[in-house]
Legacy VTK file of the C-alpha trace (Angstrom):
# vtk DataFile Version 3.0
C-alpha trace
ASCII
DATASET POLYDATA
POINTS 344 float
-79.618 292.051 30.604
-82.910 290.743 32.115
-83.956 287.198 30.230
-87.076 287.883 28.141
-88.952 284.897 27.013
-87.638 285.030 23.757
-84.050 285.361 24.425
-83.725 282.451 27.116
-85.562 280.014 25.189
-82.533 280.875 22.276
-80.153 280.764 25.131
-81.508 277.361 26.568
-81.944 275.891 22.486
-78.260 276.847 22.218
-76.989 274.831 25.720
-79.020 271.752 24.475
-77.303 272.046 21.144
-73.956 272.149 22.829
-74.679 269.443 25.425
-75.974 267.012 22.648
-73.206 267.882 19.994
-71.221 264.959 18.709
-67.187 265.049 18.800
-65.542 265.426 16.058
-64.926 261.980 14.291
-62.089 260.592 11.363
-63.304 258.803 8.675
-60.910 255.514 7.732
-61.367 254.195 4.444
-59.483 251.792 2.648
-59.363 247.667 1.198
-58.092 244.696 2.242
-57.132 241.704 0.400
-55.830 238.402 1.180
-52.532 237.181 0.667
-53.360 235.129 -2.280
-54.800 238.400 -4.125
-58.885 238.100 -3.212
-60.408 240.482 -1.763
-60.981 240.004 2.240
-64.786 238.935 3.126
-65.436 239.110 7.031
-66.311 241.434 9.979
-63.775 243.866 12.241
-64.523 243.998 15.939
-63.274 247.338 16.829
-63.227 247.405 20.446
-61.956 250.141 22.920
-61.475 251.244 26.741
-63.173 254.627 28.400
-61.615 257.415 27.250
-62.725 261.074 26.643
-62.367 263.063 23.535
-60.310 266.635 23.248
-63.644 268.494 23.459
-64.582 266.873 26.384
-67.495 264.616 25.514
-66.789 261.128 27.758
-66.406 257.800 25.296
-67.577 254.966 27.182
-65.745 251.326 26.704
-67.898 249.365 23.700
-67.320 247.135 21.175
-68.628 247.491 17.231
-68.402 245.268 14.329
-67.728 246.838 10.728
-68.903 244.432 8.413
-65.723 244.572 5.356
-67.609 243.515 1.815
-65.613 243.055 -1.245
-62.512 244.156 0.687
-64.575 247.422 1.451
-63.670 248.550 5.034
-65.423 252.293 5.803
-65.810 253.547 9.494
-65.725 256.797 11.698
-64.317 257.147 15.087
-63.709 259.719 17.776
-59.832 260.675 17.272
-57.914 259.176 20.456
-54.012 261.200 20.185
-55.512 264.501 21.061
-57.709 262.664 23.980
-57.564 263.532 27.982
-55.723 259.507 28.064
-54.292 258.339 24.812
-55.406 254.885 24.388
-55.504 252.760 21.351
-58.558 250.694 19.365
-58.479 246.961 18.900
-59.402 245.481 15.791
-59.875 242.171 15.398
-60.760 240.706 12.119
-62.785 238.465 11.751
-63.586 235.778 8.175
-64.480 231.747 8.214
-65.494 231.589 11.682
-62.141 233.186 13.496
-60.211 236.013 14.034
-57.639 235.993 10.999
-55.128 239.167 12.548
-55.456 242.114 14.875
-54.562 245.288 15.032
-54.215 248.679 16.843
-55.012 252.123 15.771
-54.249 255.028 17.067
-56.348 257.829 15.346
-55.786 261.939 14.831
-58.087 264.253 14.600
-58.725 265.301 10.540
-61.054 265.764 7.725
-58.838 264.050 5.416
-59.870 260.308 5.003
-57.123 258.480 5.979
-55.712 254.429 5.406
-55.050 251.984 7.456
-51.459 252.568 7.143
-52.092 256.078 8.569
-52.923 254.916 12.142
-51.843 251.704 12.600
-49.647 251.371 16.096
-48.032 248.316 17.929
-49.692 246.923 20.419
-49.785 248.788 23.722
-48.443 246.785 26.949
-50.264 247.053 30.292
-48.005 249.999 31.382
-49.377 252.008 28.234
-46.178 251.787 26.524
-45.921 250.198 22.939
-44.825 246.715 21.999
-44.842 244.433 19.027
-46.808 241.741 20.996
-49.668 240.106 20.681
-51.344 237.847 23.559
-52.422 234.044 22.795
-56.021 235.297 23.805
-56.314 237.987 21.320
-56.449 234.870 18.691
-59.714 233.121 19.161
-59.306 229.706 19.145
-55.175 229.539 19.805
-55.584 228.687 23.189
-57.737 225.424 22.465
-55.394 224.608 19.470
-52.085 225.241 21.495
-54.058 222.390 24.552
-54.413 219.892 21.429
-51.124 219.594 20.714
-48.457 217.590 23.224
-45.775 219.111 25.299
-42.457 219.142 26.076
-41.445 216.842 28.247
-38.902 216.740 30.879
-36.574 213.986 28.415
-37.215 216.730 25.696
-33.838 217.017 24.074
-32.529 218.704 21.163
-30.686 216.716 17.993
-33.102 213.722 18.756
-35.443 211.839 17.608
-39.113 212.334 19.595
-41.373 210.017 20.317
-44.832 210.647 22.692
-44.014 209.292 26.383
-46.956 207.838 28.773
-48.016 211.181 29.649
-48.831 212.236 26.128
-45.770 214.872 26.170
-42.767 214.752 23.781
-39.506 213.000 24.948
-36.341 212.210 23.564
-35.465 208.736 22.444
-32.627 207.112 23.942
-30.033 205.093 22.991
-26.640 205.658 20.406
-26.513 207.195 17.388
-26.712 204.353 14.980
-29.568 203.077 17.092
-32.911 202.051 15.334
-36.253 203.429 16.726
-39.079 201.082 16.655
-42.913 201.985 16.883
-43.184 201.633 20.607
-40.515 204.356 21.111
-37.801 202.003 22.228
-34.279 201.665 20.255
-31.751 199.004 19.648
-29.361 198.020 17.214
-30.200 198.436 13.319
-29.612 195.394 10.993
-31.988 192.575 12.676
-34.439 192.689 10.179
-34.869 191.035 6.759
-32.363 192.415 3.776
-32.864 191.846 0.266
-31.327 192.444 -2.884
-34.052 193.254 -6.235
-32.989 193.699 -9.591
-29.248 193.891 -9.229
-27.251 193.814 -12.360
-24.151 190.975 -11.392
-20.754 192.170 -12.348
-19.070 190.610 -14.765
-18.049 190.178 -18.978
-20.765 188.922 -21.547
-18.929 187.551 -23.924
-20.477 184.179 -24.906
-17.727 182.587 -22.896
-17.307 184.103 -19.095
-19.650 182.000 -17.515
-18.836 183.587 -14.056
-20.662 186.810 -12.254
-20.216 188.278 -8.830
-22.825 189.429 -7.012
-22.759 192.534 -4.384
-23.487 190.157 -1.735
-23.677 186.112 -0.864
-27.159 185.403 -1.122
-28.753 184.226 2.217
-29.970 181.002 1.904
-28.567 180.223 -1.250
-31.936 178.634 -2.575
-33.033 182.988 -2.278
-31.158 183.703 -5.444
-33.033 183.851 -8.927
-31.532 184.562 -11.993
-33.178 186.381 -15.193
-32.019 186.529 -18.415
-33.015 188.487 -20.997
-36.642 188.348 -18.247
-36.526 184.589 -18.304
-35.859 182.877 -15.257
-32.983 180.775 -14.970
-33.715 176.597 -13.633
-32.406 175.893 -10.539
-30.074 173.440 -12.757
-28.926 176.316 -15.238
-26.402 177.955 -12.582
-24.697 177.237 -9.209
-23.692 179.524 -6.205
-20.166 179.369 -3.994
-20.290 183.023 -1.707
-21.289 185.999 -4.118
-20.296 184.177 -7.391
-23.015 182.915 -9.719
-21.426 180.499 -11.934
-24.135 179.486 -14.980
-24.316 176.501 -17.185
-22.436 176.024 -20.546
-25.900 176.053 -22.443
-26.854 179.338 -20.416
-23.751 181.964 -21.173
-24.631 185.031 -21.342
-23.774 186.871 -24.831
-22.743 190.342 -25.304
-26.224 191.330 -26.048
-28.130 189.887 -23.113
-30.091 191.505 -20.003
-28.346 189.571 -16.607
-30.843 190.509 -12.986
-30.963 188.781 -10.353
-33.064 188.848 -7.036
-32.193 187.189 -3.537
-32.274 187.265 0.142
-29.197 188.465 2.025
-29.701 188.072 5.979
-32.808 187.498 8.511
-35.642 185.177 9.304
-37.870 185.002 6.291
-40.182 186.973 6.139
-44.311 186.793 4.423
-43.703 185.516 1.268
-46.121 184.866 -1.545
-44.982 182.193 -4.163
-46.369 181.269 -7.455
-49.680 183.170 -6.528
-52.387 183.195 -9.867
-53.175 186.832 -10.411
-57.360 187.004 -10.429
-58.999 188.293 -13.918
-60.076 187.450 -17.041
-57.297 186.123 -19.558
-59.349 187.378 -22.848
-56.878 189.792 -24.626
-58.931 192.589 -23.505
-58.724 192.748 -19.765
-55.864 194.536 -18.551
-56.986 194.592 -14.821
-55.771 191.796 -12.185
-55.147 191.907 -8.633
-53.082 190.113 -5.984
-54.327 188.743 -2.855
-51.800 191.302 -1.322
-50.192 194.390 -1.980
-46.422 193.762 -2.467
-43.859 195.844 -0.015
-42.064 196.627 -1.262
-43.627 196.967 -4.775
-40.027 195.996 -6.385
-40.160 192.838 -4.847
-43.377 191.555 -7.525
-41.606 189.326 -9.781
-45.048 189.021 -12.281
-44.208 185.828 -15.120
-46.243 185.785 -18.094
-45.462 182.428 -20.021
-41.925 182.359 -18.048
-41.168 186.037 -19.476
-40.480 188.194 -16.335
-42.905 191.475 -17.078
-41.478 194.790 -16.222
-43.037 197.243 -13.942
-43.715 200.490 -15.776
-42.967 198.631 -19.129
-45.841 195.962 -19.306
-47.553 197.329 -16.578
-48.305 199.199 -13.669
-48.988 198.647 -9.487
-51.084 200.563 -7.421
-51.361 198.472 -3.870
-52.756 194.791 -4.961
-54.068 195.972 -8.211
-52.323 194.914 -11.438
-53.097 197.191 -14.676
-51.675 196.173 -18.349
-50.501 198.425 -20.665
-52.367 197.558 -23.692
-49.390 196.151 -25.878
-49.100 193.708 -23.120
-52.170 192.625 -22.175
-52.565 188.358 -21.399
-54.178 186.517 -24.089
-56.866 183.672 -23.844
-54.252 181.106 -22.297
-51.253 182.509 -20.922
-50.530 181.742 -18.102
-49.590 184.158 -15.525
-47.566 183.328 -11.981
-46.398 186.290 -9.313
-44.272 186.205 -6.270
-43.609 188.906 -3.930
-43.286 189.919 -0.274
-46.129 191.076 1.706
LINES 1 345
344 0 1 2 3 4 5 6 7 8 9 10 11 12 13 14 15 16 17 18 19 20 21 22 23 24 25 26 27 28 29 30 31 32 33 34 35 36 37 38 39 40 41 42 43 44 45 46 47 48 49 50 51 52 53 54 55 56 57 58 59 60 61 62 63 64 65 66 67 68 69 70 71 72 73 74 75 76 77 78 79 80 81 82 83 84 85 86 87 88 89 90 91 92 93 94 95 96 97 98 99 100 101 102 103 104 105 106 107 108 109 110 111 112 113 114 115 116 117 118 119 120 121 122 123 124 125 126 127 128 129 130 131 132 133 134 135 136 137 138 139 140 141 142 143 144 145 146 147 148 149 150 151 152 153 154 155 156 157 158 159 160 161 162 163 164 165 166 167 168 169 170 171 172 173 174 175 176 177 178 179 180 181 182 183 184 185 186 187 188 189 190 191 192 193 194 195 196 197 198 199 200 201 202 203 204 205 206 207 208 209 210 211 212 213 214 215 216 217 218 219 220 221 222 223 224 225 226 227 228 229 230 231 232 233 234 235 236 237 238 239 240 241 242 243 244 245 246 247 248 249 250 251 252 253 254 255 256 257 258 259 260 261 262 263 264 265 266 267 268 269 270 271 272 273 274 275 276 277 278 279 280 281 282 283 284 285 286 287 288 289 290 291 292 293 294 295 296 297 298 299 300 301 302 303 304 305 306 307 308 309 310 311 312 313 314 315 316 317 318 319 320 321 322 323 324 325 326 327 328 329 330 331 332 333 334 335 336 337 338 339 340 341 342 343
C-alpha cells in the first residue's frame, strides 16, 4: 500500500514509541528493622552487571542508591530470571558510615509487589553458580579492620596461652603446664612471689580457757603476724608464735563470744609496705572523706585503726582506689585518732 503522508508519519510515531518503550519493571516494597526492634535508617547501593531484559531492551552495568527512611525501602527494577543472562543485583546496605549486610536478588517479572523475602538468592560465585559466601571486600571497611588486628604466628598453638612475639603476630607461650607467664611473655615457675594471709579466722575452741589457735600456715617472718580481737589489735606481748600455733596471754583468752582474725606474711621478699600511715581529712564528726597516699592492692590488705578499733570494710566504710569514705554511723570525731597499714 503506497505510504501517504499521513500514514507513515503514524507508522514512524509508532517505531519511535516502540524503540523508546521502557521494559517492564517489579516493584519491591517492604521494611526493615534492626535487630534491637528500630526501624533501619540508611541507604541501599543496588548495583548490577550488563544484562538485557526478556523484551530485548540492553541494561547497562550501574549502580543506584535507594535511600530506606523509617525502615521504608520502595524501588523498581527490570526483572533479571526471564533475562537473555540471568544475573543477580547486589545490595549493599548502607547506615552510620558502613555497609551493615548485603544481599542478592534475583527478581521475576510481575505486577504483584513483592518482599524482600520474595527474591532474595545466595550469593552467586564467579562460575554463575550459587553460594552462601560473601567476600571480605563486599564489607567496607573489613579489610582495614582484619590488617589492625595481629596474626598467627608460626609458634601459634592451640590449648595455650598467647602472648604478641617481636613481629607483632600471636605465638604460643612456652614452658610446662604449671608454669607462670609474666608480662614480657616469658614463663617460669609459679610461687616466687610474695604470699599473704588477710583475715583468716585461726582454728581453735573459745572457751575462756584454750589459750591455743592454729593457723593455716606458719607465718613468714614471725614479726608478719597480727592478731585482732573482737577488731582490737593484740600487743606484740599479748601472744607468742612456735610454727602455725598462736599461743595468747592468760589476760587475753578468747571467750566464747569473741571475734579471733588474724593477718600475716607467709613466704617472699617483702614487698611495698605502708605502716602506720595518717589518713588525710578533717577529723570534725562530719567529714566522712579521707584518702591514702596509695591505693591498697590488694584492697583487703588496709588494716584502717580508729582509736585501736580495727574498722571494717563495707561495715564502717568503703574503698574506691586511695579514697576512704565513712558510713555516717562511723564517721571520726574531733580527736580520734586514725592509723592505716596496707600494701601498695
Amino acid at each position: 500500500m503506497p505510504c501517504t503522508w499521513l500514514r507513515c508519519i503514524v507508522v514512524s510515531c509508532m517505531t519511535a514509541a516502540a524503540t523508546l518503550a521502557a521494559p517492564q519493571l517489579t516493584e519491591i516494597h517492604d521494611v526493615l528493622y534492626k535487630a534491637n526492634g528500630t526501624l533501619f535508617e540508611g541507604v541501599a547501593q543496588i548495583e548490577w552487571k550488563a544484562f538485557v531484559a526478556s523484551d530485548g531492551t540492553p541494561v547497562p552495568p550501574n549502580t543506584v542508591n535507594v535511600r530506606i527512611v523509617r525502615g521504608q525501602l520502595r524501588v523498581s527494577l527490570v526483572p533479571t530470571t526471564d533475562a537473555n543472562t540471568v544475573i543477580s543485583y547486589t545490595a549493599r546496605f548502607n547506615s552510620e558510615g558502613k555497609t551493615q549486610f548485603v544481599e542478592y536478588w534475583s527478581v521475576p517479572p510481575t505486577r504483584n509487589v513483592l518482599k524482600l523475602r520474595d527474591i532474595r538468592v545466595p550469593a552467586p560465585n564467579s562460575a554463575g553458580n550459587l553460594t552462601s559466601s560473601v567476600s571480605i571486600q563486599d564489607v567496607s571497611g573489613l579489610r582495614t579492620e582484619l590488617d589492625l588486628r595481629p596474626p598467627r604466628g608460626a609458634g601459634w598453638s592451640n590449648n595455650r596461652a598467647a602472648v604478641i612475639g617481636p613481629s607483632g603476630s600471636l605465638e604460643a607461650v612456652s614452658g610446662a603446664d604449671a608454669d607462670c607467664v609474666r608480662v614480657d611473655g616469658t614463663s617460669g615457675p609459679c610461687g616466687s612471689g610474695v604470699v599473704f594471709v588477710d583475715g583468716d579466722t585461726p582454728l581453735g575452741v573459745k572457751n575462756g580457757s584454750n589459750r591455743n589457735f592454729t593457723l593455716s600456715a606458719p607465718p613468714y617472718p614471725a614479726q608478719s603476724l597480727r592478731v585482732y580481737r573482737n577488731g582490737l589489735l593484740l600487743a606484740p606481748a599479748d601472744f607468742t608464735v612456735a610454727g602455725s600455733v598462736v599461743t595468747v596471754a592468760v589476760s587475753a583468752t578468747p571467750v566464747s563470744t569473741d571475734v579471733l582474725q588474724v593477718w600475716y606474711r607467709i613466704s617472699g621478699p617483702s614487698p611495698s609496705i605502708v605502716e602506720g600511715e595518717v589518713p588525710s581529712g578533717t577529723l570534725n564528726g562530719v567529714n566522712l572523706s579521707f584518702s591514702l597516699a596509695g591505693a591498697p592492692i590488694p584492697a583487703s590488705s588496709l588494716q584502717l585503726h580508729r582509736n585501736g578499733m580495727l574498722q571494717k570494710q563495707g561495715i564502717d566504710y568503703y574503698m574506691t582506689a586511695s579514697a576512704i569514705t565513712f558510713f555516717p554511723l562511723s564517721v571520726p570525731q574531733s580527736g580520734d585518732l586514725l592509723l592505716a597499714s596496707y600494701r601498695k
